[in-house]
N, CA, C and O atoms as a GROMACS GRO file, in nm:
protein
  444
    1UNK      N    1   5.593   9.588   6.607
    1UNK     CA    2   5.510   9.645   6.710
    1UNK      C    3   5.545   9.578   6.843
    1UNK      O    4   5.515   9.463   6.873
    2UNK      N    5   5.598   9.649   6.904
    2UNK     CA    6   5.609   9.611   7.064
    2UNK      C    7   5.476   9.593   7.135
    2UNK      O    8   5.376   9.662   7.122
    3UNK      N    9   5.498   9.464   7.228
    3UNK     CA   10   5.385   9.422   7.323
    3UNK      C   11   5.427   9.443   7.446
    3UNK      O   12   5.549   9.442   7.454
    4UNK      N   13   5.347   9.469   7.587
    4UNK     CA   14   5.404   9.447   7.705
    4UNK      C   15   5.333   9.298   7.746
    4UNK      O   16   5.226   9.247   7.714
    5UNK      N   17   5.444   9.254   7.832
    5UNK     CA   18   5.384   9.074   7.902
    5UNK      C   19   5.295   9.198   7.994
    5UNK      O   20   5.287   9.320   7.985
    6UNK      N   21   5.213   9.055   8.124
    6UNK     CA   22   5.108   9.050   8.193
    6UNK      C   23   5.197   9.127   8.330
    6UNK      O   24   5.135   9.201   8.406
    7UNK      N   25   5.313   9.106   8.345
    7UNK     CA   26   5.367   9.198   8.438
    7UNK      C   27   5.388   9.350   8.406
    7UNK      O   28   5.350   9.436   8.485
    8UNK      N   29   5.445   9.378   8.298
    8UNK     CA   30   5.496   9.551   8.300
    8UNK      C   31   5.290   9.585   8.274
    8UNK      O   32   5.248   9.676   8.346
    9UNK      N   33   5.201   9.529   8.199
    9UNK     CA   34   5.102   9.628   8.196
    9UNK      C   35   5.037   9.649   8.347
    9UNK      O   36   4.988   9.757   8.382
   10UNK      N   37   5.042   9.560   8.411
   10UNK     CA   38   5.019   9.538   8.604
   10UNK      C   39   5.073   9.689   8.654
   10UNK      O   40   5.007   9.769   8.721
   11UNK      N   41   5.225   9.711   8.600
   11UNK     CA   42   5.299   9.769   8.669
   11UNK      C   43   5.274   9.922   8.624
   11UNK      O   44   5.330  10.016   8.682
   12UNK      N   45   5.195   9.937   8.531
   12UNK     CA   46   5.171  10.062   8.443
   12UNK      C   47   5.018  10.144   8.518
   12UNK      O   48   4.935  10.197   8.443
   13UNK      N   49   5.003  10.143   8.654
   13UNK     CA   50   4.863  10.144   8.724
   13UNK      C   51   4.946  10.352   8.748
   13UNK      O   52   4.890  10.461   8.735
   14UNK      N   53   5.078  10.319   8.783
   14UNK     CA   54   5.119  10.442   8.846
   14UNK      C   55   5.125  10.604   8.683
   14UNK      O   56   5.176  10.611   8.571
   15UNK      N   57   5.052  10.681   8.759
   15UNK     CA   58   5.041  10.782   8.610
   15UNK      C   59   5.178  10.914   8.747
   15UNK      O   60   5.224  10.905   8.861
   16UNK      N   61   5.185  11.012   8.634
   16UNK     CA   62   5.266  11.107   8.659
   16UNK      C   63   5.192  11.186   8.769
   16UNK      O   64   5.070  11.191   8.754
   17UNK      N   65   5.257  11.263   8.905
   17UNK     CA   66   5.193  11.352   8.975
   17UNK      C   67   5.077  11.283   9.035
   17UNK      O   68   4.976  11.353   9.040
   18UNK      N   69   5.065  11.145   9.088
   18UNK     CA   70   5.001  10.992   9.150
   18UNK      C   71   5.059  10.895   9.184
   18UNK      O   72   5.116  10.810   9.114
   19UNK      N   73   5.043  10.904   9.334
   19UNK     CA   74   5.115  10.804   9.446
   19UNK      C   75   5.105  10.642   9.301
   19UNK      O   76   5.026  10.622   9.208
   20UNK      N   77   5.231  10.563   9.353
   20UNK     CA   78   5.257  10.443   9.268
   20UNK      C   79   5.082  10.384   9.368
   20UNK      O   80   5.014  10.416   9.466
   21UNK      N   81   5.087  10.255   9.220
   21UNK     CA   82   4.990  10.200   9.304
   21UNK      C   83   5.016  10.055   9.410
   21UNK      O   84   5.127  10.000   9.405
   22UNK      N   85   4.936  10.013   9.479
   22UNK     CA   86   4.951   9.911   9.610
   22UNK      C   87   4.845   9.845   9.607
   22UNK      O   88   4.741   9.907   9.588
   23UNK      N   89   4.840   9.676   9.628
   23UNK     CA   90   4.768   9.633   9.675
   23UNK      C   91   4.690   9.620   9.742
   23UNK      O   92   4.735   9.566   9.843
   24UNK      N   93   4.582   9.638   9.751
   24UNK     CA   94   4.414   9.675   9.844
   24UNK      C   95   4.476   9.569   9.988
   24UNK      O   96   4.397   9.578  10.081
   25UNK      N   97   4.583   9.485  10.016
   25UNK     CA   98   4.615   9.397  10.124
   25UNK      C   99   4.690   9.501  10.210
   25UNK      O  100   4.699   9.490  10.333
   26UNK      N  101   4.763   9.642  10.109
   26UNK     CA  102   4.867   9.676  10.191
   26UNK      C  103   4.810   9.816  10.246
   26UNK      O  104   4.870   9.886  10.327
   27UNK      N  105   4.669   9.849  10.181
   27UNK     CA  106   4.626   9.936  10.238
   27UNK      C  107   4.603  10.016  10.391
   27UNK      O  108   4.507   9.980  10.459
   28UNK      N  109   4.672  10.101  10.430
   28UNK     CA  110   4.628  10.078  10.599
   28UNK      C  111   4.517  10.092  10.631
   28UNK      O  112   4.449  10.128  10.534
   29UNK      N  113   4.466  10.083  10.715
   29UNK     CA  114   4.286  10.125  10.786
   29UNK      C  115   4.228  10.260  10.788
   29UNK      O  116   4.261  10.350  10.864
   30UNK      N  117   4.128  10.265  10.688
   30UNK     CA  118   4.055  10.383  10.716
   30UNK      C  119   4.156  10.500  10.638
   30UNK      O  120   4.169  10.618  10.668
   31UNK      N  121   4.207  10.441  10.551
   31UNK     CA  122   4.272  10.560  10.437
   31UNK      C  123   4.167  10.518  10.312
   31UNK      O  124   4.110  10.410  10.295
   32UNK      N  125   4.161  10.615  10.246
   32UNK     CA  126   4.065  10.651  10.128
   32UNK      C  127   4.201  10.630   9.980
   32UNK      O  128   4.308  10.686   9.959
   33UNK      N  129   4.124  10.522   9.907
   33UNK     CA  130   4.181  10.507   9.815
   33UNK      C  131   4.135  10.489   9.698
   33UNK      O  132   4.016  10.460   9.708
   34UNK      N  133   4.181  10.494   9.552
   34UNK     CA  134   4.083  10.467   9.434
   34UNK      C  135   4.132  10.327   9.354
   34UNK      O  136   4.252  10.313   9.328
   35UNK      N  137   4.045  10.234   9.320
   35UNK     CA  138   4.114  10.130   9.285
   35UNK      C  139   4.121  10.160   9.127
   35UNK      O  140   4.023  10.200   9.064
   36UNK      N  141   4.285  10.129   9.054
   36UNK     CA  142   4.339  10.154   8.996
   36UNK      C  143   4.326  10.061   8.869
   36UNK      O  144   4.308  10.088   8.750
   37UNK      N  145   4.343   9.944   8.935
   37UNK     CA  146   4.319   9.818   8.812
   37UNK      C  147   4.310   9.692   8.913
   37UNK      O  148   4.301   9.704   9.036
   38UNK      N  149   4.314   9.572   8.846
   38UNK     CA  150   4.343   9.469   8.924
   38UNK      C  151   4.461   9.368   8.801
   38UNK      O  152   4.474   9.371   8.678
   39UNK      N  153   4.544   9.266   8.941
   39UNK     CA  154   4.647   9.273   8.871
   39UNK      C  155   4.554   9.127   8.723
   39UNK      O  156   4.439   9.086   8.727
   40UNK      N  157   4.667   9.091   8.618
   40UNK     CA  158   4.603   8.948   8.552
   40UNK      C  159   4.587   8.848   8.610
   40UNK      O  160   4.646   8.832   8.717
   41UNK      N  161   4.510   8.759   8.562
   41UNK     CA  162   4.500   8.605   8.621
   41UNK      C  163   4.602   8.549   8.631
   41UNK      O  164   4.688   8.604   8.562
   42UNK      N  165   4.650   8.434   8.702
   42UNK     CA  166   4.762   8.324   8.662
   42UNK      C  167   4.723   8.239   8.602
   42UNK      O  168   4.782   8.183   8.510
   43UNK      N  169   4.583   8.207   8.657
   43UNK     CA  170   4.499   8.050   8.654
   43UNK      C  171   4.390   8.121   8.588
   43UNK      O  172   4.360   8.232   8.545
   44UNK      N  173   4.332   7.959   8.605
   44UNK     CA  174   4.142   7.970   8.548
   44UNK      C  175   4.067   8.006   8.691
   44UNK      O  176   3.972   8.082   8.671
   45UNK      N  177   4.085   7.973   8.824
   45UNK     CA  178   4.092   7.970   8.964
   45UNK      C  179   4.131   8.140   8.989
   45UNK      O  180   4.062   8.195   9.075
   46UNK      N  181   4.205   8.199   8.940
   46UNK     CA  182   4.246   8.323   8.973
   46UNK      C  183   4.159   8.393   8.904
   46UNK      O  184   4.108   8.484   8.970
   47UNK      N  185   4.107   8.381   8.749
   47UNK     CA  186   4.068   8.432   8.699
   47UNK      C  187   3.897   8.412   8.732
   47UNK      O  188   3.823   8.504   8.694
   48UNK      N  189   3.857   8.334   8.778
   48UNK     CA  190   3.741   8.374   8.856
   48UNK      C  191   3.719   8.439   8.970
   48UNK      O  192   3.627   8.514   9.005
   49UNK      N  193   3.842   8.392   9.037
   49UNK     CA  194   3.840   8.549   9.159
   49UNK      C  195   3.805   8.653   9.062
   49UNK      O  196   3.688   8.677   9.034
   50UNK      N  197   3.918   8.725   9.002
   50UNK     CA  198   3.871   8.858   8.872
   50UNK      C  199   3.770   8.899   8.858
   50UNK      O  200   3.733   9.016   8.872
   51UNK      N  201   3.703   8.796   8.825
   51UNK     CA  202   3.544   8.845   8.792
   51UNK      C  203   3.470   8.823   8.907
   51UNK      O  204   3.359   8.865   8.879
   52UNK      N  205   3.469   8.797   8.975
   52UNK     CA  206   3.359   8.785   9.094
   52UNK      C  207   3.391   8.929   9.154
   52UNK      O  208   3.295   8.990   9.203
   53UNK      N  209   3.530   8.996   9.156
   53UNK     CA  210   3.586   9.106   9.221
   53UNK      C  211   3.545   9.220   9.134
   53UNK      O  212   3.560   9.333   9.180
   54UNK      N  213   3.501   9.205   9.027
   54UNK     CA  214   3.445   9.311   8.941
   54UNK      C  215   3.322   9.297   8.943
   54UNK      O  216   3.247   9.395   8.940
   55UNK      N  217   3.278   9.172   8.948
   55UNK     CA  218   3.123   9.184   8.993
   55UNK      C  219   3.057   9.246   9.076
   55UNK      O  220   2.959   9.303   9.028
   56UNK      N  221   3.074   9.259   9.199
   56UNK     CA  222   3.105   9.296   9.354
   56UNK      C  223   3.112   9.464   9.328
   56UNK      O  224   3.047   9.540   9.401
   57UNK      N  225   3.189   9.509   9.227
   57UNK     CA  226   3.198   9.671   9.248
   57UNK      C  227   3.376   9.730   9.254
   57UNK      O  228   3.394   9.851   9.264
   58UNK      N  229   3.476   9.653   9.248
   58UNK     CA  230   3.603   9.647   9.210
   58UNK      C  231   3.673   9.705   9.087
   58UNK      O  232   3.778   9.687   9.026
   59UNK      N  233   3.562   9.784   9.078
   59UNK     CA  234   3.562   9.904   8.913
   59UNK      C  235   3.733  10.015   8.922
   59UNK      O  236   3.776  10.075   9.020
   60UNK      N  237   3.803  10.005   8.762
   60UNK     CA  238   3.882  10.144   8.806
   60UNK      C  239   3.805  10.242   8.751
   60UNK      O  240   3.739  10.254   8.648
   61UNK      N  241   3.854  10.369   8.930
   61UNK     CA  242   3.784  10.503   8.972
   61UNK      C  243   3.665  10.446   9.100
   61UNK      O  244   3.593  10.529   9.156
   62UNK      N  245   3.660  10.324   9.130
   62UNK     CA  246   3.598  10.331   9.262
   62UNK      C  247   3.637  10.343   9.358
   62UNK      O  248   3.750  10.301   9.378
   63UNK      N  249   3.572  10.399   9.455
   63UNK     CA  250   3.670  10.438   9.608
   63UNK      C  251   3.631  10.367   9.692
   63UNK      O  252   3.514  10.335   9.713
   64UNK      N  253   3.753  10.326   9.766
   64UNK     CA  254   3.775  10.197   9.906
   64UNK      C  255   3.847  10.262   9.995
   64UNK      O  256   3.904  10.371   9.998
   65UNK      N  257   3.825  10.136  10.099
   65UNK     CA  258   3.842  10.179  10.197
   65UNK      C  259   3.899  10.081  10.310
   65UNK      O  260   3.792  10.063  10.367
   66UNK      N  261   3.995  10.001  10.389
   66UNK     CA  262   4.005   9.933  10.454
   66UNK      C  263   3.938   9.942  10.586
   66UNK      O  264   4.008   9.980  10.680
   67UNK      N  265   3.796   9.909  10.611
   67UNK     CA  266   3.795   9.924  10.746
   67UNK      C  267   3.813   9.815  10.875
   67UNK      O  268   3.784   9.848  10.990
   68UNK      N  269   3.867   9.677  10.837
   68UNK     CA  270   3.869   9.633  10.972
   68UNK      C  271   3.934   9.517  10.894
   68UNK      O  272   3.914   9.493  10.774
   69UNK      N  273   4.022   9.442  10.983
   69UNK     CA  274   4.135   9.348  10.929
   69UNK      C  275   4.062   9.187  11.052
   69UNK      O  276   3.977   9.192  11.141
   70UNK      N  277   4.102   9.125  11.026
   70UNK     CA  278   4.112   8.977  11.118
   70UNK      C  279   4.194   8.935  11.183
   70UNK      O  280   4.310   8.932  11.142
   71UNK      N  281   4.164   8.897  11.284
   71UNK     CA  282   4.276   8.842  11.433
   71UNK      C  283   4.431   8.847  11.369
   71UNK      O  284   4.513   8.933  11.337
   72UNK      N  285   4.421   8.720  11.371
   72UNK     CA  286   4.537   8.629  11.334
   72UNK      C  287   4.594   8.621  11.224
   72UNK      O  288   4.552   8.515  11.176
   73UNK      N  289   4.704   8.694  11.112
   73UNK     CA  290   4.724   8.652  10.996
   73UNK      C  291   4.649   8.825  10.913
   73UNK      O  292   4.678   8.868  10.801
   74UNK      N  293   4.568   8.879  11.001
   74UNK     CA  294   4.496   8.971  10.903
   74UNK      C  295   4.405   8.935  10.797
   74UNK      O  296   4.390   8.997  10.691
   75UNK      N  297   4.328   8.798  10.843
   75UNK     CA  298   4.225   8.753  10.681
   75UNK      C  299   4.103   8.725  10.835
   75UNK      O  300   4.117   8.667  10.943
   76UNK      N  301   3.972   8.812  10.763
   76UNK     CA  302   3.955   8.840  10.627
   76UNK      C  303   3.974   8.997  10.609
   76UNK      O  304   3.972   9.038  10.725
   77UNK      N  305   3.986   9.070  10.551
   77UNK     CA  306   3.999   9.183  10.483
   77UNK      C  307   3.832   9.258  10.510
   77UNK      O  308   3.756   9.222  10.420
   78UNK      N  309   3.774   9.339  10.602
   78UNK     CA  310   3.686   9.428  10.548
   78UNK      C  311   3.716   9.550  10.471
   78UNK      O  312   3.803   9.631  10.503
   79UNK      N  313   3.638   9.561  10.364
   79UNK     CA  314   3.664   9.621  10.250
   79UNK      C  315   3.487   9.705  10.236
   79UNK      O  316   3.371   9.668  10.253
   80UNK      N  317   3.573   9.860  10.188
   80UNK     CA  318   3.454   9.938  10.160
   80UNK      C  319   3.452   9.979  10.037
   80UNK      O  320   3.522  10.079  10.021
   81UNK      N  321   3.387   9.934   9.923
   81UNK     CA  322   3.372   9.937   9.770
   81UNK      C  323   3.207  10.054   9.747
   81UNK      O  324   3.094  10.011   9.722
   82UNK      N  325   3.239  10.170   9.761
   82UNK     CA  326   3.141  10.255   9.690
   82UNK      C  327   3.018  10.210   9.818
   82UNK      O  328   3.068  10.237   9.928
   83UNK      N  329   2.955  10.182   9.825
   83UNK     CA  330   2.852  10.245   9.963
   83UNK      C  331   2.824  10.057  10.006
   83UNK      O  332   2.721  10.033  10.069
   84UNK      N  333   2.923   9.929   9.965
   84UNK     CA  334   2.878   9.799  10.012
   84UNK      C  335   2.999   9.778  10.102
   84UNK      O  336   3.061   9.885  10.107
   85UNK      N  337   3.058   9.682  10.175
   85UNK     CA  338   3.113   9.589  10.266
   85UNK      C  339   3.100   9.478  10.232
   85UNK      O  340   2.999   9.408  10.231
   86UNK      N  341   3.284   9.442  10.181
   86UNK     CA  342   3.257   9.318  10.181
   86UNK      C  343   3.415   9.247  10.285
   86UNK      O  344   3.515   9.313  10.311
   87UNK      N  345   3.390   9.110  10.321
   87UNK     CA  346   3.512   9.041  10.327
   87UNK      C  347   3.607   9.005  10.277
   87UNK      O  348   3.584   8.889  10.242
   88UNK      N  349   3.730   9.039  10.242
   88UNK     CA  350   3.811   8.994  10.128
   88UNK      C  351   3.917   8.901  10.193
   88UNK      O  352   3.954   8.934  10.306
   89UNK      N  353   3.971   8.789  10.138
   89UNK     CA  354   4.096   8.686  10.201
   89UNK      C  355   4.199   8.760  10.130
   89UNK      O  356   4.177   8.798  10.015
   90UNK      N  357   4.313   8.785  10.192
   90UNK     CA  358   4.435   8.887  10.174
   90UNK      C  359   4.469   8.834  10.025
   90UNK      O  360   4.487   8.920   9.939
   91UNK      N  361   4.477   8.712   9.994
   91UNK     CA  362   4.455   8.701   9.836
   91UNK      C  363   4.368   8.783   9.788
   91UNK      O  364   4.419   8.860   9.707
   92UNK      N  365   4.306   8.791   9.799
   92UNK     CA  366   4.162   8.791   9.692
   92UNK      C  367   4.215   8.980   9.651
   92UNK      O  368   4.231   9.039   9.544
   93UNK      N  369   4.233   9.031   9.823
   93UNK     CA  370   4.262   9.209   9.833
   93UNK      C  371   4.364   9.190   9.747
   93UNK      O  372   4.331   9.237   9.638
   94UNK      N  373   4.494   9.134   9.745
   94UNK     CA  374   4.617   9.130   9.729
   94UNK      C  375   4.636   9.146   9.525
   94UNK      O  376   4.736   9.154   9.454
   95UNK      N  377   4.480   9.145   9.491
   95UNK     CA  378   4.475   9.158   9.319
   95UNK      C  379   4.438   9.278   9.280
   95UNK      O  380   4.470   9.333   9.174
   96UNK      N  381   4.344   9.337   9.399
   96UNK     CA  382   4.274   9.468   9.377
   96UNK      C  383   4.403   9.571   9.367
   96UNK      O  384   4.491   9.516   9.433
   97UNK      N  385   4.446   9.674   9.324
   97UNK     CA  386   4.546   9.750   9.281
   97UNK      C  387   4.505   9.914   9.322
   97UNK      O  388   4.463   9.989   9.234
   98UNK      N  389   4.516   9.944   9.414
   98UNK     CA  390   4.524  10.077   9.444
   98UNK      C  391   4.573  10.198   9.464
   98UNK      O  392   4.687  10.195   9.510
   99UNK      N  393   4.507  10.357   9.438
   99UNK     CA  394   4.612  10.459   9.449
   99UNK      C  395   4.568  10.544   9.575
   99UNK      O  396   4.449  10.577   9.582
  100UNK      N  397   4.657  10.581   9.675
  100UNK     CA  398   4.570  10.618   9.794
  100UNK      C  399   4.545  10.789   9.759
  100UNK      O  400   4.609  10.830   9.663
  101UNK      N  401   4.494  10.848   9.801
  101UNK     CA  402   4.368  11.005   9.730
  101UNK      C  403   4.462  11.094   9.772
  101UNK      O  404   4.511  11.089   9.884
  102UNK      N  405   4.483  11.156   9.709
  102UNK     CA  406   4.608  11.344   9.744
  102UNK      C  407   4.551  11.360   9.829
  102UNK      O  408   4.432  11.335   9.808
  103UNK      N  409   4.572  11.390   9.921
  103UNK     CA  410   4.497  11.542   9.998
  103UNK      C  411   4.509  11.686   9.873
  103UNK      O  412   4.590  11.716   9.786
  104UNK      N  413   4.361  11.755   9.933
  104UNK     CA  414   4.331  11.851   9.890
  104UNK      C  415   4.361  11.936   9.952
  104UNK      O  416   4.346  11.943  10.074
  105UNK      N  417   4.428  12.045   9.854
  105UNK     CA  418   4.536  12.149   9.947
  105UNK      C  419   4.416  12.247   9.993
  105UNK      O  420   4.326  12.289   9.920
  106UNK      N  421   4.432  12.270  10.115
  106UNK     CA  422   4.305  12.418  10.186
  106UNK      C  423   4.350  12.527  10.151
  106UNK      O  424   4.464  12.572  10.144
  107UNK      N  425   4.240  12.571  10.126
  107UNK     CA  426   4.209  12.704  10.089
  107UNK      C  427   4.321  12.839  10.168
  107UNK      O  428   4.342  12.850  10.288
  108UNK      N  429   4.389  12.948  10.033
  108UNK     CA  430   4.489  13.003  10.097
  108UNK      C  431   4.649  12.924  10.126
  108UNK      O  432   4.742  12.957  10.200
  109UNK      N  433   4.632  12.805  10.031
  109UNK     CA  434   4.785  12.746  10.000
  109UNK      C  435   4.864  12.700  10.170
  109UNK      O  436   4.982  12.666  10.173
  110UNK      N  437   4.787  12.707  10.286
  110UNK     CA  438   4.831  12.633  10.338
  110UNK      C  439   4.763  12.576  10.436
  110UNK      O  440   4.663  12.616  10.496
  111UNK      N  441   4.853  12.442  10.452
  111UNK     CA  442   4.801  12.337  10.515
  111UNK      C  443   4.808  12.302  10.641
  111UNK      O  444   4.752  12.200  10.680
   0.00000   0.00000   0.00000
């Protein structure tokens, strides 16, 4: 029985006919996205980020949102998780795993 390591299942976020997925860090501003997975722990330290980020509302099928970045460096991360705001340090975004939303084709096939 074949296993995948902690990298190829990370890498398995992208399905057929769905943008690959991206890091909630690389998100641009004010695009609508669905978070996909988040990547594994390294650490015991990482792996409590994990859960505090699922605590929070970091669910896959929830929809985000980048709305506002920080001076210098881009930290901290405002982040829109389902109807809260939170701050994220470009680490913390940089686990969240996202797919950004099709557009919906208008009515009469064109756009």
């Amino acid at each position: 029985m074949k296993t995948m390591d902690d990298g190829a299942a990370a890498r398995l976020h992208s399905r057929e006919g769905h943008p690959p997925s991206i890091g909630l860090d690389e998100l641009p501003l004010k695009v609508q996205a669905v978070v996909s997975g988040l990547l594994p722990a390294r650490d015991p330290q990482e792996h409590g980020v994990l859960l505090r980020l699922l605590e929070i509302g970091f669910m896959p099928g929830e929809t985000v949102r980048v709305v506002a970045r920080g001076g210098f460096g881009g930290d901290p991360i405002a982040v829109r998780v389902g109807q809260a705001t939170f701050a994220l340090r470009h680490q913390e975004a940089s686990m969240v795993q996202v797919q950004r939303e099709l557009p919906v084709p208008a009515a009469g096939g064109v756009q």
